[in-house]
VEXTI-806698 format. One record per residue (C-alpha): residue number from 1; residue in three letters; x, y, z. Coordinates in nm, 2 decimals, always signed. Layout:
BEGIN
{r NUM; 'ala'; {X; Y; Z}}
...
***
This chain:
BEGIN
{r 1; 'unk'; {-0.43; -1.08; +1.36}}
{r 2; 'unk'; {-0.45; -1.46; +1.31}}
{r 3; 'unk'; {-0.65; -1.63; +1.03}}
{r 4; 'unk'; {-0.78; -1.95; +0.97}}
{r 5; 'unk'; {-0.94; -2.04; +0.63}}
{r 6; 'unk'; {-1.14; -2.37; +0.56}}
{r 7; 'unk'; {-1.33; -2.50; +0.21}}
{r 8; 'unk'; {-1.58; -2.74; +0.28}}
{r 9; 'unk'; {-1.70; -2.93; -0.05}}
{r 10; 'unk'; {-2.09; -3.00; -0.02}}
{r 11; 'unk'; {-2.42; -2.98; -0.21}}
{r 12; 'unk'; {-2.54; -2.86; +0.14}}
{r 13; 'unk'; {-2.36; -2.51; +0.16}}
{r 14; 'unk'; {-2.60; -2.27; +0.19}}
{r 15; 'unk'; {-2.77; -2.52; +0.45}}
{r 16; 'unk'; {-2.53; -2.59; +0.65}}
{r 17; 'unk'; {-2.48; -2.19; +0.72}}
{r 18; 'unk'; {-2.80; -2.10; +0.77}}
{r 19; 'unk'; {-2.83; -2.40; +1.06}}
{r 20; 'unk'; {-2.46; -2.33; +1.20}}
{r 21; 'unk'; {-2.54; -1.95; +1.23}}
{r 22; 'unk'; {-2.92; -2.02; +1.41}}
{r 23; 'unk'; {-2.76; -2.21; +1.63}}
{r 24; 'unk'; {-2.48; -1.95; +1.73}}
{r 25; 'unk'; {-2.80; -1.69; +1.76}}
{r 26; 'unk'; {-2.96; -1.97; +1.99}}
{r 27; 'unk'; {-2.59; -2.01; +2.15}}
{r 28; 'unk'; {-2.62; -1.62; +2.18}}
{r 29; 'unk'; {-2.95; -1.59; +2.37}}
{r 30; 'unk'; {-2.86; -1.88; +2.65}}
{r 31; 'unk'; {-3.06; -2.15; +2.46}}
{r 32; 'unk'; {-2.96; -2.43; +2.28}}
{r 33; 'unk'; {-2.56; -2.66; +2.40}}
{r 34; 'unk'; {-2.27; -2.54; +2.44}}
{r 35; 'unk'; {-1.96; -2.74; +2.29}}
{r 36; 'unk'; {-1.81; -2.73; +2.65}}
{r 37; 'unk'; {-1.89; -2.65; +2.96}}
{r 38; 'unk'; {-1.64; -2.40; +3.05}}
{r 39; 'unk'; {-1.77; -2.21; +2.73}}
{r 40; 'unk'; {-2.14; -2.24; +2.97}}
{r 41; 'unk'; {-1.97; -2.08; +3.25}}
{r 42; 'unk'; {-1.81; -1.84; +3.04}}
{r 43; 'unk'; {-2.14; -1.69; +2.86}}
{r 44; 'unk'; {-2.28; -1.73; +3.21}}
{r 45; 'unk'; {-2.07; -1.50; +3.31}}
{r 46; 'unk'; {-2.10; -1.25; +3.04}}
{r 47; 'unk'; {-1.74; -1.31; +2.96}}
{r 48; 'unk'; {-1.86; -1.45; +2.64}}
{r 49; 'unk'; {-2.11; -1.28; +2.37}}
{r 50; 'unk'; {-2.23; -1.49; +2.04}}
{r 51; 'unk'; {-2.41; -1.28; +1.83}}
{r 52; 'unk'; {-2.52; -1.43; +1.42}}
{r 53; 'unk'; {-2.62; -1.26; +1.15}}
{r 54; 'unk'; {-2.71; -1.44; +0.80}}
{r 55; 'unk'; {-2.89; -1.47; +0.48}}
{r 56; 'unk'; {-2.86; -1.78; +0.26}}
{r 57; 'unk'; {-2.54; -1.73; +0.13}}
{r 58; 'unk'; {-2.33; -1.50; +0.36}}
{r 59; 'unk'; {-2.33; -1.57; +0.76}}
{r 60; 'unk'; {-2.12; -1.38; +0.99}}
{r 61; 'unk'; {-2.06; -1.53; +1.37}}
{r 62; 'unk'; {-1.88; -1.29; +1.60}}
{r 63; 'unk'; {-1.74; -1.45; +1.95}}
{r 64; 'unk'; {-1.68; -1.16; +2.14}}
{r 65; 'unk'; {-1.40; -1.08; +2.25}}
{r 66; 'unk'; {-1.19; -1.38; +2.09}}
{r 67; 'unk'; {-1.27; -1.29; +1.74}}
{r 68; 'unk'; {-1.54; -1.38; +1.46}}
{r 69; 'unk'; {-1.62; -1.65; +1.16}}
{r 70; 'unk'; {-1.76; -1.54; +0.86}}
{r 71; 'unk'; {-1.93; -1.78; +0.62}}
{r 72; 'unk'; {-1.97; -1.79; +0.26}}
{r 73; 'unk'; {-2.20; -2.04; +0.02}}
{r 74; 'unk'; {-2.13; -2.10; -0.29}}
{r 75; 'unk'; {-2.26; -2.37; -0.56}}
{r 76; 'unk'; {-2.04; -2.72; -0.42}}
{r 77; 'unk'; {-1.84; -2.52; -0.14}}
{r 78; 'unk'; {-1.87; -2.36; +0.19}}
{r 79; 'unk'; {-1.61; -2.12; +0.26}}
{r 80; 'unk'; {-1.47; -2.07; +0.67}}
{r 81; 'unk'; {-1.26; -1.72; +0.78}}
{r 82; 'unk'; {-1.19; -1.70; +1.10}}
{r 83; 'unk'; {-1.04; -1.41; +1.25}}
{r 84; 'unk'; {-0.94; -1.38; +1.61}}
{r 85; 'unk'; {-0.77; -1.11; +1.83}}
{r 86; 'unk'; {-0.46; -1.37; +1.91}}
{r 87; 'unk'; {-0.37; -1.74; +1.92}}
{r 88; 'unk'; {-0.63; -1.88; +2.20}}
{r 89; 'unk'; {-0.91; -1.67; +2.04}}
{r 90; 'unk'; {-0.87; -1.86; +1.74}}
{r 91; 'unk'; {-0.86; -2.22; +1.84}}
{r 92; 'unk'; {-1.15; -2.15; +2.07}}
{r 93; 'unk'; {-1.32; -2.06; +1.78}}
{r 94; 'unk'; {-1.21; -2.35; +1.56}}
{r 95; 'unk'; {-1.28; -2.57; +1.80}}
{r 96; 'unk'; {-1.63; -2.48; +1.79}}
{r 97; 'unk'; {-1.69; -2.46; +1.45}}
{r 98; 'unk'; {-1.51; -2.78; +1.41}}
{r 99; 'unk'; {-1.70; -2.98; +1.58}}
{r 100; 'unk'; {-2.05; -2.79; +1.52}}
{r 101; 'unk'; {-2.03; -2.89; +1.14}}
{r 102; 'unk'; {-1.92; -3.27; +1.25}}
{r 103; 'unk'; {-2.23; -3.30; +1.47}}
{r 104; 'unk'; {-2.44; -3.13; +1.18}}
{r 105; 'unk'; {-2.31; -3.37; +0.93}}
{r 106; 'unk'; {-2.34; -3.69; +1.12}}
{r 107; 'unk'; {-2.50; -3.86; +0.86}}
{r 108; 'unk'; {-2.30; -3.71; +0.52}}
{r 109; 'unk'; {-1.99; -3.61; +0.75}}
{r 110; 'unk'; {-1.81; -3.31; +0.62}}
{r 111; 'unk'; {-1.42; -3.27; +0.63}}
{r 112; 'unk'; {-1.31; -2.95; +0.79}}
{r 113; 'unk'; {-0.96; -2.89; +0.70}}
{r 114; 'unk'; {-0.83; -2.54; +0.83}}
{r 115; 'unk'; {-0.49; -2.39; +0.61}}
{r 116; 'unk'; {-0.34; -2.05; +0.79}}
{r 117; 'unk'; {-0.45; -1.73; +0.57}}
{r 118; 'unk'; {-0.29; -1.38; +0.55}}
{r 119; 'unk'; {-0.46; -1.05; +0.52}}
{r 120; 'unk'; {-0.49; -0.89; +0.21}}
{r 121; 'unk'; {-0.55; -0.53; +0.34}}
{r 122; 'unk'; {-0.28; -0.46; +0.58}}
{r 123; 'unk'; {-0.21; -0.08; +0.64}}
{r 124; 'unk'; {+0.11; +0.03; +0.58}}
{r 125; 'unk'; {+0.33; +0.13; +0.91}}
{r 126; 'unk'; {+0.34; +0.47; +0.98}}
{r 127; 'unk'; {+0.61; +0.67; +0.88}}
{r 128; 'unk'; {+0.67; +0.44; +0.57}}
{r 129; 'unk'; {+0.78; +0.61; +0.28}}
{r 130; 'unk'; {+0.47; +0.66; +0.01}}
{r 131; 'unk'; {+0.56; +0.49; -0.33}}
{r 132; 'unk'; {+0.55; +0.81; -0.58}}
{r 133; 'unk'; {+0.33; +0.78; -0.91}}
{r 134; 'unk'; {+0.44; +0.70; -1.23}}
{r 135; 'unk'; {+0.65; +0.37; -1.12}}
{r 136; 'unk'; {+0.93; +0.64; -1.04}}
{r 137; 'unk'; {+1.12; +0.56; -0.72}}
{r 138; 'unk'; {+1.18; +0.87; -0.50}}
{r 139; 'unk'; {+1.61; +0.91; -0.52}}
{r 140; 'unk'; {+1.54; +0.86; -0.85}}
{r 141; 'unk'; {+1.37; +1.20; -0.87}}
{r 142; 'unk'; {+1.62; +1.31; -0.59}}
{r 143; 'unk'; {+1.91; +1.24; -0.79}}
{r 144; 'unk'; {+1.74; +1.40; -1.08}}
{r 145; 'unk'; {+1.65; +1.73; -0.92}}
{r 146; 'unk'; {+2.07; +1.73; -0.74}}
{r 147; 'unk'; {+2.17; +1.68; -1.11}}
{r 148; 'unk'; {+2.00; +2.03; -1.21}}
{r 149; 'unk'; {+2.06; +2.22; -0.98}}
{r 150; 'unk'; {+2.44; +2.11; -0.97}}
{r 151; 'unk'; {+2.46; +2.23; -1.37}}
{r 152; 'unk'; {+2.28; +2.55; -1.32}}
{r 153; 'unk'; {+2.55; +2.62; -1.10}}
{r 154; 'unk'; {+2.82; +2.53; -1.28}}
{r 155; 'unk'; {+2.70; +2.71; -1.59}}
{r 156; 'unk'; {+2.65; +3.01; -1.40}}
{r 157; 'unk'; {+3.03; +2.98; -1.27}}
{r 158; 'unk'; {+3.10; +2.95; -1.61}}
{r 159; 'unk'; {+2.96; +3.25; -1.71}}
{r 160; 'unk'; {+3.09; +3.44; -1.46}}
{r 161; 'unk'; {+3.43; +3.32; -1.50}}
{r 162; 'unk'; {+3.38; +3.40; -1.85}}
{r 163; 'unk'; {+3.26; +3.77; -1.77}}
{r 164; 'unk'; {+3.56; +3.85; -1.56}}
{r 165; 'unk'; {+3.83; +3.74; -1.79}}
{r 166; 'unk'; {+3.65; +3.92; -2.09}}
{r 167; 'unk'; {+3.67; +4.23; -1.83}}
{r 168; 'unk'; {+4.02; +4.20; -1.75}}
{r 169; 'unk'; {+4.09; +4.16; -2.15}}
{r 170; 'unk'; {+3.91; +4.50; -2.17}}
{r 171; 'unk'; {+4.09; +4.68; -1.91}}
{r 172; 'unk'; {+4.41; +4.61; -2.07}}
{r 173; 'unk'; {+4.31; +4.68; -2.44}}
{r 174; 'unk'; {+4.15; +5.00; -2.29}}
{r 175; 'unk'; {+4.47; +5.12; -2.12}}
{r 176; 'unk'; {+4.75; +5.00; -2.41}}
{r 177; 'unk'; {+4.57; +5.06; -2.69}}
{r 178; 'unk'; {+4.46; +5.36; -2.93}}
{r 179; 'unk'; {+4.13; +5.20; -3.03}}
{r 180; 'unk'; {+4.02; +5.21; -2.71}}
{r 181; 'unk'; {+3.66; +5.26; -2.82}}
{r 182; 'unk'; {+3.59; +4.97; -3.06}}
{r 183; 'unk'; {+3.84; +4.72; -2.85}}
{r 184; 'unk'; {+3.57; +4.81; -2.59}}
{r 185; 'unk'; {+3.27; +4.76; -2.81}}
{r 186; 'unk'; {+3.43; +4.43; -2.98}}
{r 187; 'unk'; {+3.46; +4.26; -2.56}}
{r 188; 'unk'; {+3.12; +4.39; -2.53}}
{r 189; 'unk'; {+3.01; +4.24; -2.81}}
{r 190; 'unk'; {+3.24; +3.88; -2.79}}
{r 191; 'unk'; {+3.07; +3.87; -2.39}}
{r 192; 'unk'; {+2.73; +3.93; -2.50}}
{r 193; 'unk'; {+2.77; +3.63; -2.78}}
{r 194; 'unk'; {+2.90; +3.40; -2.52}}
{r 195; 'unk'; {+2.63; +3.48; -2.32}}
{r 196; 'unk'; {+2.33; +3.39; -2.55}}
{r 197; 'unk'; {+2.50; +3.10; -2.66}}
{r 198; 'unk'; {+2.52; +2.94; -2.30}}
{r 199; 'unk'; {+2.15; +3.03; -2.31}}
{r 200; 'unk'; {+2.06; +2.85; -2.59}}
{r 201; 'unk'; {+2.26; +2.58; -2.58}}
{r 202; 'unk'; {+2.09; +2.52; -2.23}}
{r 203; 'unk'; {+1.71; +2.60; -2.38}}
{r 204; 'unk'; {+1.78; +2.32; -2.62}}
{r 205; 'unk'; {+1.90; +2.08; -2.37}}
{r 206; 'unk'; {+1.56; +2.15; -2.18}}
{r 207; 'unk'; {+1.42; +2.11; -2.51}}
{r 208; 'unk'; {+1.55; +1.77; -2.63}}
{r 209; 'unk'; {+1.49; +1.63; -2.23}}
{r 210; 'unk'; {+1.12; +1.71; -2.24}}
{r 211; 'unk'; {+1.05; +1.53; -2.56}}
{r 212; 'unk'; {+1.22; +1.26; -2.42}}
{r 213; 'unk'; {+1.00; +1.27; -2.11}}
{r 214; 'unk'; {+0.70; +1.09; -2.15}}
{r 215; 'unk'; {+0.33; +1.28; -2.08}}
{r 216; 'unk'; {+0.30; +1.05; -1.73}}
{r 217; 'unk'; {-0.09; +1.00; -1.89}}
***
């Protein structure tokens, strides 16, 4: 959607709005000029609507269907947005405005200078990705979550690896030896340690990674 955006400096503001948007009303209703007189045949034939509505600082003057100008006064400035549904809409309407304040101003004449504007509130196109919270960026989190799960897998190969070679060592003690009892209950025992000490050695990884995490707050 194009925008135009004008400043006008002028002790006048809220004046000036208030007699540019009863004019567009007047416009509206079939009475008062016309800047042009294709614009006349235009709202003749309904292909036009001007509608106004204003209070003595804010003024809003839609053009239907080129586009609208909303007016704002402030102390020493009155403030032009223009909004139109493409590029014709939005001379059209520039044109009039233009030269609606330069007839107004006749006497104290008012420079209308218009500067291109862009929207502030844009939607964001579908199917673009949502920023996650925190300020983290989402392969971040990816890359965090393939990092976990890629040690839990390795640690549980380990321990598995780990388990069947203990098992093997305890087949053969079991079958050459004459302690075949306590060379059972020592494996047992040496697999059991091994275990618990991948598992805490893994708690206290967890451990020192949340305290290094921040609360998100």
């Amino acid at each position: 959607m194009p925008i135009l955006k004008a400043q006008i400096e002028t002790e006048r503001a809220s004046r000036y709005l208030v007699q540019f948007c009863k004019h567009a009303a007047a416009m509206g209703r079939g009475g008062g000029h016309t800047p042009r007189m294709h614009l006349r045949g235009m709202m003749d034939r309904r292909e036009l609507q001007v509608t106004a509505e204003w209070s003595d600082t804010e003024g809003t003057v839609t053009f239907a269907p080129w586009g609208q100008c909303t007016l704002a006064a402030e102390a020493g400035a009155l403030t032009l947005l223009v909004e139109a549904a493409d590029e014709d809409g939005l001379r059209q309407i520039r044109d009039i405005v233009s030269r609606d304040f330069e007839r107004f101003s006749r006497r104290d004449p008012l420079t209308v200078t218009w500067h291109r504007s862009e929207t502030s509130d844009a939607a964001p196109e579908i199917g673009a990705p949502t920023p996650p919270e925190n300020g983290a960026s989402a392969p971040t989190h990816r890359r965090g979550r393939l990092r976990a799960n890629l040690q839990a897998i390795l640690l549980a190969a380990a321990v598995v690896v780990i388990i069947g070679l203990h098992v093997g060592l305890a087949g053969t003690v079991v079958a050459n030896s004459a302690w075949t009892g306590m060379a059972a209950n020592v494996v047992v025992a040496l697999v059991v340690l091994k275990i618990a000490f991948i598992a805490l050695a893994r708690f206290g990884l967890r451990r020192r990674k949340a305290a290094k995490t921040p609360d998100g707050s």
